[in-house]
SEMAR-989135 format. One record per residue (C-alpha): x, y, z; residue in one letter. Coordinates in steps of 0.001 Angstrom, whole numbers, padded with zeros to 6 digits, always signed. Each point is the difference from the previous one (the first is absolute). Layout:
REM SEMAR-989135
XYZA ...
END
This chain:
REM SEMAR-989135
+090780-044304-049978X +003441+000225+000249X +001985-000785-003322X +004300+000439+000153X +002595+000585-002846X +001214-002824-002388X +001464-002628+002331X +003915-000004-000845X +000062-004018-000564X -003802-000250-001574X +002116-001253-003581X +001661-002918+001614X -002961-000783+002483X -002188-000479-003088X +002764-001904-002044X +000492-002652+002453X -003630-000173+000715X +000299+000345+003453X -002285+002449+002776X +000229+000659+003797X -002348-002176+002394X -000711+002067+002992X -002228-002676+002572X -001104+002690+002660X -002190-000541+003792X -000186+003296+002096X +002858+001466-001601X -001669+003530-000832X +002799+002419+001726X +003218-001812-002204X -002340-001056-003014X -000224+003689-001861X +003406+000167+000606X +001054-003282-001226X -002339-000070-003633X +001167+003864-000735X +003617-001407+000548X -000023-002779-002196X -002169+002030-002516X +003454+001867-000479X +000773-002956-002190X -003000-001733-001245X -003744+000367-000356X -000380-004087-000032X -001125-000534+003737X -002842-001823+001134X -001125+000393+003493X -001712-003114+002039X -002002+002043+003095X -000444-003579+002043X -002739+001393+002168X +001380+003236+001811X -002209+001836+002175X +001714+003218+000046X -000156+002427-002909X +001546-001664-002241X -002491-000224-002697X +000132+003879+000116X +003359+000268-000516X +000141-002590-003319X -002962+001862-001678X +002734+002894-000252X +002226-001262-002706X -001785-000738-003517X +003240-002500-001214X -000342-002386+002131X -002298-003756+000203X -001784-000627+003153X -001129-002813+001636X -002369+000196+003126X -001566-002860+002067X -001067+000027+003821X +000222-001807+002327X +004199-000194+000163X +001200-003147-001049X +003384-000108+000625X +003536+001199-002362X -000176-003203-001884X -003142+000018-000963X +000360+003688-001163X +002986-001096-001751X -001565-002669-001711X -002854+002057-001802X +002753+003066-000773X +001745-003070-001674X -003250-000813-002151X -000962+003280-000417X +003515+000794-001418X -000190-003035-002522X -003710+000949-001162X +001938+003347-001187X +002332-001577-001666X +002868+001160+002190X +002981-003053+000068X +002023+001337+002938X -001331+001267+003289X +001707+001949+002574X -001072+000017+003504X +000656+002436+002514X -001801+000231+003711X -001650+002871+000655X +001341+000931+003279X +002943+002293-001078X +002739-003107+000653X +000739+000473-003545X +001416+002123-002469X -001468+000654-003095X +003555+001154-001647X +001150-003764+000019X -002607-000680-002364X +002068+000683-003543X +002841-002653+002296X -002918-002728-001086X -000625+001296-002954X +003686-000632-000913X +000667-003101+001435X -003753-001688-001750X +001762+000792-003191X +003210-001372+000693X -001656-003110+000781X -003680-000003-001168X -002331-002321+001700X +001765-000376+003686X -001599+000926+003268X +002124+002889+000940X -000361+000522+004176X +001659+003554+001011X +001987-000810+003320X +000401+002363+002983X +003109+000538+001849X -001203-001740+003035X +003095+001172+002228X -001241+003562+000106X +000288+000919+003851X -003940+001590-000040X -001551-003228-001620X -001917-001755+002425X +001980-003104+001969X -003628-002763-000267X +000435+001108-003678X +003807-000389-000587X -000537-003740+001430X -003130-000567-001967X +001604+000640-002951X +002931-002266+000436X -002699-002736+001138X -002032+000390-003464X +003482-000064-001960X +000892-003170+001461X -003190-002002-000698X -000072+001291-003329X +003394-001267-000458X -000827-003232+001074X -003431-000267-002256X +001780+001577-003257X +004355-000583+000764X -000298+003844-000901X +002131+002233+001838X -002095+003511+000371X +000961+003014+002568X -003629+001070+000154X -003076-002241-000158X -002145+002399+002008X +000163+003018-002093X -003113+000725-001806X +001884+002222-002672X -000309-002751-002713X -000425+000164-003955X -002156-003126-000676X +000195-001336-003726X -004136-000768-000090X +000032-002589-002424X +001211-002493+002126X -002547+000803+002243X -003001-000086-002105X -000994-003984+000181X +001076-000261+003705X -002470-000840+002675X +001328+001235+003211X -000903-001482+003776X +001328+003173+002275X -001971+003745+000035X +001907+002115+002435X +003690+000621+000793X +001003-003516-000727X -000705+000152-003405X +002999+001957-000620X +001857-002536+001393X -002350-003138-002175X +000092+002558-003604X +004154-000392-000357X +000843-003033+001494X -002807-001709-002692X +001316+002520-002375X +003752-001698+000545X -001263-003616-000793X -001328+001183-003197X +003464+000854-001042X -000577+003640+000002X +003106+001780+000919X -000209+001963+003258X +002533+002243+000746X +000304+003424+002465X +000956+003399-000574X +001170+002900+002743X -002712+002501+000772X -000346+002513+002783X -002354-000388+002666X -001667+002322+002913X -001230-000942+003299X -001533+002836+001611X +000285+000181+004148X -001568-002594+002240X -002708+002291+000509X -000343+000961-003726X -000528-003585-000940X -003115-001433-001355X +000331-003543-000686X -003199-002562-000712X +001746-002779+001033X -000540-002259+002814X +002459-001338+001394X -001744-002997+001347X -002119-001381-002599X +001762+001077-003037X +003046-001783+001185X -001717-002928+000684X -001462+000069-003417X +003160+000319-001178X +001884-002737+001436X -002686-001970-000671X +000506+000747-003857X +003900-000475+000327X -000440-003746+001386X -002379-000624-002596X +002126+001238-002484X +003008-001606+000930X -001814-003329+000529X -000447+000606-003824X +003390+000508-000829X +001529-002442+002048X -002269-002640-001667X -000201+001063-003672X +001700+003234-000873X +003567-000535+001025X +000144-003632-000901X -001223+000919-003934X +002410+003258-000002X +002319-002646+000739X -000991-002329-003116X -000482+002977-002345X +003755+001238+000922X +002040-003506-000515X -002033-000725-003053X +000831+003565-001491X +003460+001426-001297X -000459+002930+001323X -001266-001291+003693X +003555-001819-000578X +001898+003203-001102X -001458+001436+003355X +001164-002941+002039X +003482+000174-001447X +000032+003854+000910X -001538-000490+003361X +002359-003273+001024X +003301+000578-002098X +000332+004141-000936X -001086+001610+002734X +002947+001140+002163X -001449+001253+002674X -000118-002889+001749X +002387-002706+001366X -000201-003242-001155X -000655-001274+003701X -002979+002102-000225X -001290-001140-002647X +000662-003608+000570X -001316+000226+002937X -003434+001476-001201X +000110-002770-002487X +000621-002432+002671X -002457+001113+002622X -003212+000198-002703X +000901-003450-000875X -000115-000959+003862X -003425+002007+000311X -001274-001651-003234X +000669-003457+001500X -000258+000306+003793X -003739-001206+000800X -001662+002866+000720X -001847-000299-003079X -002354+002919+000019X +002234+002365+001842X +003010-000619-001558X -000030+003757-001647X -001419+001502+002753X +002347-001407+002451X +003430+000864-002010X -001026+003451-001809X +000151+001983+003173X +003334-002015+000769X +001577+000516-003216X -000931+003813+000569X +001653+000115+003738X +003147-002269-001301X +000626+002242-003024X -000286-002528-002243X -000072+000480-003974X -004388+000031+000157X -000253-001172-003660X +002147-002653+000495X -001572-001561+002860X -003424+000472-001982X +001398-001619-003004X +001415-002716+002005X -003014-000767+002471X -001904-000496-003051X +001464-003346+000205X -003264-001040+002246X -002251+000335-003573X +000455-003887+000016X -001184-000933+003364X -001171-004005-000927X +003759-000756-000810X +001562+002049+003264X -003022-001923+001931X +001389-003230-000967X +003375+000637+000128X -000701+001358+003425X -001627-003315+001571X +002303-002145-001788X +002804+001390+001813X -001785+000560+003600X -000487-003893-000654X +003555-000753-001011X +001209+001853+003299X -002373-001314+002277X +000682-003754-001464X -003683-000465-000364X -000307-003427-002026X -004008+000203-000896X -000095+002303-003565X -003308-000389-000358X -003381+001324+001753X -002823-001928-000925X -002790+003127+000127X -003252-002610+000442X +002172-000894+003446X +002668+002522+001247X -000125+000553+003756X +000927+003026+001709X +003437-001107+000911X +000597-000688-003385X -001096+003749-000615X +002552+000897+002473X +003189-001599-000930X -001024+001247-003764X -000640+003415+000851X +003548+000172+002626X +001755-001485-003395X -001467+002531-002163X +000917+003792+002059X +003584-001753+000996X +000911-001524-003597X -001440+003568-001355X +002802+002050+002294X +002413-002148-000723X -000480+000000-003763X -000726+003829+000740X +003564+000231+001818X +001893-001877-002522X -001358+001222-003420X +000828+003673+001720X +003427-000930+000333X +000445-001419-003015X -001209+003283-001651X +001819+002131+002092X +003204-002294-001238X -000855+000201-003843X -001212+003239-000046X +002817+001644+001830X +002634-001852-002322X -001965+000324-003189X +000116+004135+000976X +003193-000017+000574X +000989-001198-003198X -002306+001637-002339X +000087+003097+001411X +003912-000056+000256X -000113-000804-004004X -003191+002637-000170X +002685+003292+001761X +002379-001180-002085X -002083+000342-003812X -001200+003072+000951X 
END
């Protein structure tokens, strides 16, 4: 058995109630390595061995401070994760720390989590690699970006890292929650669903190691796991588009403080020009209007992104389309107008298909139009609203 010196950070480890979650599959030449590093500052680890073949299980029964759990066959890191997480809450442990196994990570960023969980307790703390280092891997570099995106687009949070699987996970949170996912993707499913419970999510910088091409060990398959993933992104954003932007929405005009933040993002912030931001303004109102209904989001993120454009803006603005009925009507009643139909009314126990026709022409041209001129009209306000309160704002401060 192989027991090491007091662990320099042991105190604060056990006052914030946190431990180390080490999830491990056919790691055994960086796992000794890796548990007698982080044992350098605390004895709270608990190790998940999801199924390894290789020896492992030999090299676990070495150290007498750490919790072990081992299951076969391999079930995959999210599954792993998920029983660390229970295993860590049966012990009473309110933070847990995960780190993979393969030697990506360092265990001296650990007391960086440990700092930033008590400057703000309860958050979902992700620790973000500098993904411009010349050795890291080009499919990974891209992946990366990919994952930030989408989770920008489920949460309207702005991370630099949503790959990493350096985390500090606040457990609580996740005690009640039924998860659908059970490999990679549920690192990508845990912090998005985290993010619509409120729970802050934020990143920290921490060092990162990828060993040479022909060094690497990686369990992940390119094919499938991708798939699986970008099957779980259009689910999720499905979700968000439907329910979880349009009630952020509610819950931030209805709040003084979600109005304090929409002063701040529209009016204070200087980075911006007011053309920028009245156009954001302008263009979500266009995308909240324009019938697309159903795409709307998905259709103007990625061009808000390539234009530039102020991305809370246009999110604030889009979420316009949370009142579809009235936009619908609005929408046919001016197609009509336009195309000087004189027959208002559609008499459902005998409407023919030209009728269907000439209502559904009226509908997607009156909904551009209306689209076209309510952005215009926004882009007019806005821009001269900005330009006066934030002329008055520079000159108060």
């Amino acid at each position: 058995m192989l027991s090491i010196n007091t662990p320099s950070h042991q105190d604060l480890f056990q006052q914030c109630n946190a431990c180390v979650l080490i999830p491990t599959y056919n790691n055994a030449q960086t796992l000794a390595a890796l548990i007698s590093d982080v044992a350098n500052y605390t004895h709270n680890i608990i190790v998940v061995n999801d199924g390894s073949t290789d020896n492992t299980a030999a090299i676990l029964a070495q150290y007498n401070f750490i919790k072990v759990l081992s299951y076969s066959p391999n079930r995959g890191k999210g599954n792993a994760l998920k029983k660390g997480f229970r295993m860590a809450l049966e012990y009473g442990y309110r933070y847990a720390i995960t780190i993979d196994s393969d030697g990506q990570h360092y265990p001296k960023d650990l007391p960086k989590f440990i700092d930033a969980i008590i400057e703000r307790p309860d958050s979902l703390i992700i620790g973000a690699r500098n993904m411009d280092q010349a050795h890291i891997p080009g499919k990974s570099s891209f992946g990366n970006k990919f994952s930030n995106f989408w989770f920008w687009v489920e949460t309207g949070i702005t991370l630099p890292d949503t790959q990493s699987g350096y985390r500090l996970y606040p457990l609580e949170f996740l005690r009640k929650m039924k998860f659908f996912t059970r490999k990679y993707e549920f690192e990508i499913e845990v912090p998005v669903r985290l993010a619509w419970k409120r729970v802050p999510v934020f990143a920290i910088p921490v060092s990162v190691y990828y060993p040479p091409a022909s060094e690497r060990i990686t369990h992940f398959r390119p094919f499938k796991d991708f798939t699986r993933i970008s099957i779980l992104n259009t689910f999720l954003t499905f979700i968000a588009l439907l329910w979880i932007h349009p009630r952020n929405f509610i819950l931030t005009i209805t709040s003084r403080k979600g109005l304090k933040k929409i002063w701040q993002e529209i009016v204070v912030r200087s980075d911006e020009s007011n053309f920028t931001k009245a156009i954001s303004i302008a263009f979500g109102i266009f995308m909240g209007i324009v019938p697309l209904w159903g795409f709307q989001l998905a259709i103007g993120i990625p061009l808000a992104v390539y234009f530039r454009m102020n991305k809370a803006l246009f999110l604030l603005a889009a979420n316009i389309s949370i009142f579809p009925p009235i936009f619908w009507a609005l929408s046919l009643v001016t197609g009509k107008i336009i195309l000087g139909y004189e027959n208002w009314s559609l008499k459902w126990n005998d409407i023919s298909l030209n009728q269907v026709k000439e209502a559904g022409a009226a509908f997607f041209l009156g909904g551009t139009v209306l689209a076209i001129t309510m952005g215009l009209f926004a882009f007019l306000l806005s821009f001269l609203l900005l330009k006066i309160f934030r002329k008055k704002s520079s000159l108060t401060n």
